[in-house]
MIGU-556497 format. One record per atom (N, C-alpha, C): x negated, y negated, z negated. Coordinates in steps of 0.2 Angstrom, whole numbers, plus 5000, padded with zeros to 4 digits. Each point is the difference from the previous one (the first is absolute). Layout:
N
XYZ/...
END
This chain:
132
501652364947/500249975007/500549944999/500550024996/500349944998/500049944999/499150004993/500049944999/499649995005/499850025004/499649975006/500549975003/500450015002/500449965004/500449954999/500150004994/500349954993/499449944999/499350015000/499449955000/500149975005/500050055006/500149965008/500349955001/500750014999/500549964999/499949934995/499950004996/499649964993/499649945004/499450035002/499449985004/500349955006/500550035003/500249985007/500649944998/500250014994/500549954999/499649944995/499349995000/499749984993/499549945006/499950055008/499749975004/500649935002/500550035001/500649975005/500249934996/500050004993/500049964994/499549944997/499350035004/499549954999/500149965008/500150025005/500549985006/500249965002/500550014993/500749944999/499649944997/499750004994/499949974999/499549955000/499450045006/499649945003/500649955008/500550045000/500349945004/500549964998/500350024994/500149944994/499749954998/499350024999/499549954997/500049945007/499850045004/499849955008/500849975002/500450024996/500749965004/500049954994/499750014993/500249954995/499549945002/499450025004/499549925001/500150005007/500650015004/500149965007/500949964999/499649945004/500849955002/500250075005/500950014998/500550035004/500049975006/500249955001/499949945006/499450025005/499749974998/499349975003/499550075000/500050044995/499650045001/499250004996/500049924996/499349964997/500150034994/499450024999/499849984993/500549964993/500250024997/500549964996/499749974993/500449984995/499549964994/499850054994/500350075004/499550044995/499550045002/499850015004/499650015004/499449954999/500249925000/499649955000/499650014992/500450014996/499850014994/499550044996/500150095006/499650034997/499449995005/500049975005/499449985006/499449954995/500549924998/499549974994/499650024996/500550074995/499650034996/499450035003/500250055004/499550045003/499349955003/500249955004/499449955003/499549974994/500449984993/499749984994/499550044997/500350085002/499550034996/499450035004/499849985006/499850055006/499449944999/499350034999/499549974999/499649985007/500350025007/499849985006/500349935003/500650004996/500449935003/499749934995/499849975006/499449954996/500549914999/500649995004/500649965001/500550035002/500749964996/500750025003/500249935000/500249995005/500449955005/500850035000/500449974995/500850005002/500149945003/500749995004/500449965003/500950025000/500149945001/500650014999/500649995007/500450005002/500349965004/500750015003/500449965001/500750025001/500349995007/500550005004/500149995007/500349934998/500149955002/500249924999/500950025004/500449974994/500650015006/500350055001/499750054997/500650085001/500550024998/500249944995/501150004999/500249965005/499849975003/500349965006/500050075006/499650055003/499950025003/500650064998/500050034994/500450054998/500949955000/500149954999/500749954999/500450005006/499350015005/500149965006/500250075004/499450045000/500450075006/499950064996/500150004995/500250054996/499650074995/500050024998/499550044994/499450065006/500550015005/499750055004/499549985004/500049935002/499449955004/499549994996/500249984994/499749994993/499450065001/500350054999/499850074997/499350015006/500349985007/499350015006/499649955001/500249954997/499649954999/499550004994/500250054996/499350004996/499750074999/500450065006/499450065001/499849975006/499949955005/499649965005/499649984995/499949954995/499649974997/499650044996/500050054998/499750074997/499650005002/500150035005/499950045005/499149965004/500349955003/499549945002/499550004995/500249974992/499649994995/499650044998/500450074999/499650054995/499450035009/500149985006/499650025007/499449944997/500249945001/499549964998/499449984994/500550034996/499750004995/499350074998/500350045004/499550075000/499749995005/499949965005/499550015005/499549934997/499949964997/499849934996/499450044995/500650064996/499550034994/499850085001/500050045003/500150065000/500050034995/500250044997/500050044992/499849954993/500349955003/499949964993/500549934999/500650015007/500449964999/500650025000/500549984993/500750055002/500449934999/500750025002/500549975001/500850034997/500149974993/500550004999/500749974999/500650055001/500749954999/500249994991/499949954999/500249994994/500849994999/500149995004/501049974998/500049965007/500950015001/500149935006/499650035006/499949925000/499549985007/499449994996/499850004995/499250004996/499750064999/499449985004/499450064999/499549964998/499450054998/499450004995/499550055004/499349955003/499450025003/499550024994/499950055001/499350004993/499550055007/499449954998/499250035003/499849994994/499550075003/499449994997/499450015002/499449974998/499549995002/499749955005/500449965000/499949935003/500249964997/499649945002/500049924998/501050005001/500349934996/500449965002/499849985007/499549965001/500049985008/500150045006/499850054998/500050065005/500950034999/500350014995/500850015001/500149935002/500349944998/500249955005/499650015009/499550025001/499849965007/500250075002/500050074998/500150055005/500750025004/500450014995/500650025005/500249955008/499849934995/500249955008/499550015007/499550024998/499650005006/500150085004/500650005000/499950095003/500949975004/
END
């Protein structure tokens, strides 16, 4: 009876453990901030899209917000801070409604983020986000 109870314990604490560290894993590949995708995340995404014999093109881009030390100089880190979980927020919306399950959105640093599709042309990532 003991070690039954002793196992119990073992099993329930082994569960609790794998737990923790699926929410470790998912807090190491999201932006604190923003809540995006971050550059580790992006990194095991490439690999995985490279090896995934369905994805037929990968379309990365790059892009930064123009001007966002004046914005952060001017009214301060906390304006800063809402002015790029607004811009997330909009981008990472626009950008999943353009590609549904094949376009992610990440924060690499700063105000720079990194669009990677797949399975679309380059033309189709430039013309789609704008047209929505």
């Amino acid at each position: 009876m003991i070690i039954l109870f002793f196992e119990s314990r073992r099993y329930e604490s082994e569960i609790r453990n794998e737990e923790k560290i699926k929410l470790l894993q998912r807090e190491s590949e999201r932006d604190d901030l923003t809540g995006l995708l971050n550059y580790r995340a992006l990194s095991r995404e490439i690999s995985a899209l490279t090896e995934d014999r369905d994805i037929h093109s990968i379309v990365i881009g790059g892009l930064d917000i123009d001007h966002f030390k004046r914005i952060n100089d001017t009214y301060g880190h906390f304006v800063g801070n809402e002015v790029l979980n607004y811009f997330s927020t909009v981008f990472r919306k626009k950008i999943h409604e353009a590609f549904p399950d094949h376009g992610y959105v990440y924060r690499f640093g700063g105000e720079e983020f990194t669009i990677v599709v797949s399975n679309h042309s380059i033309e189709e990532g430039l013309r789609s986000p704008s047209n929505n």
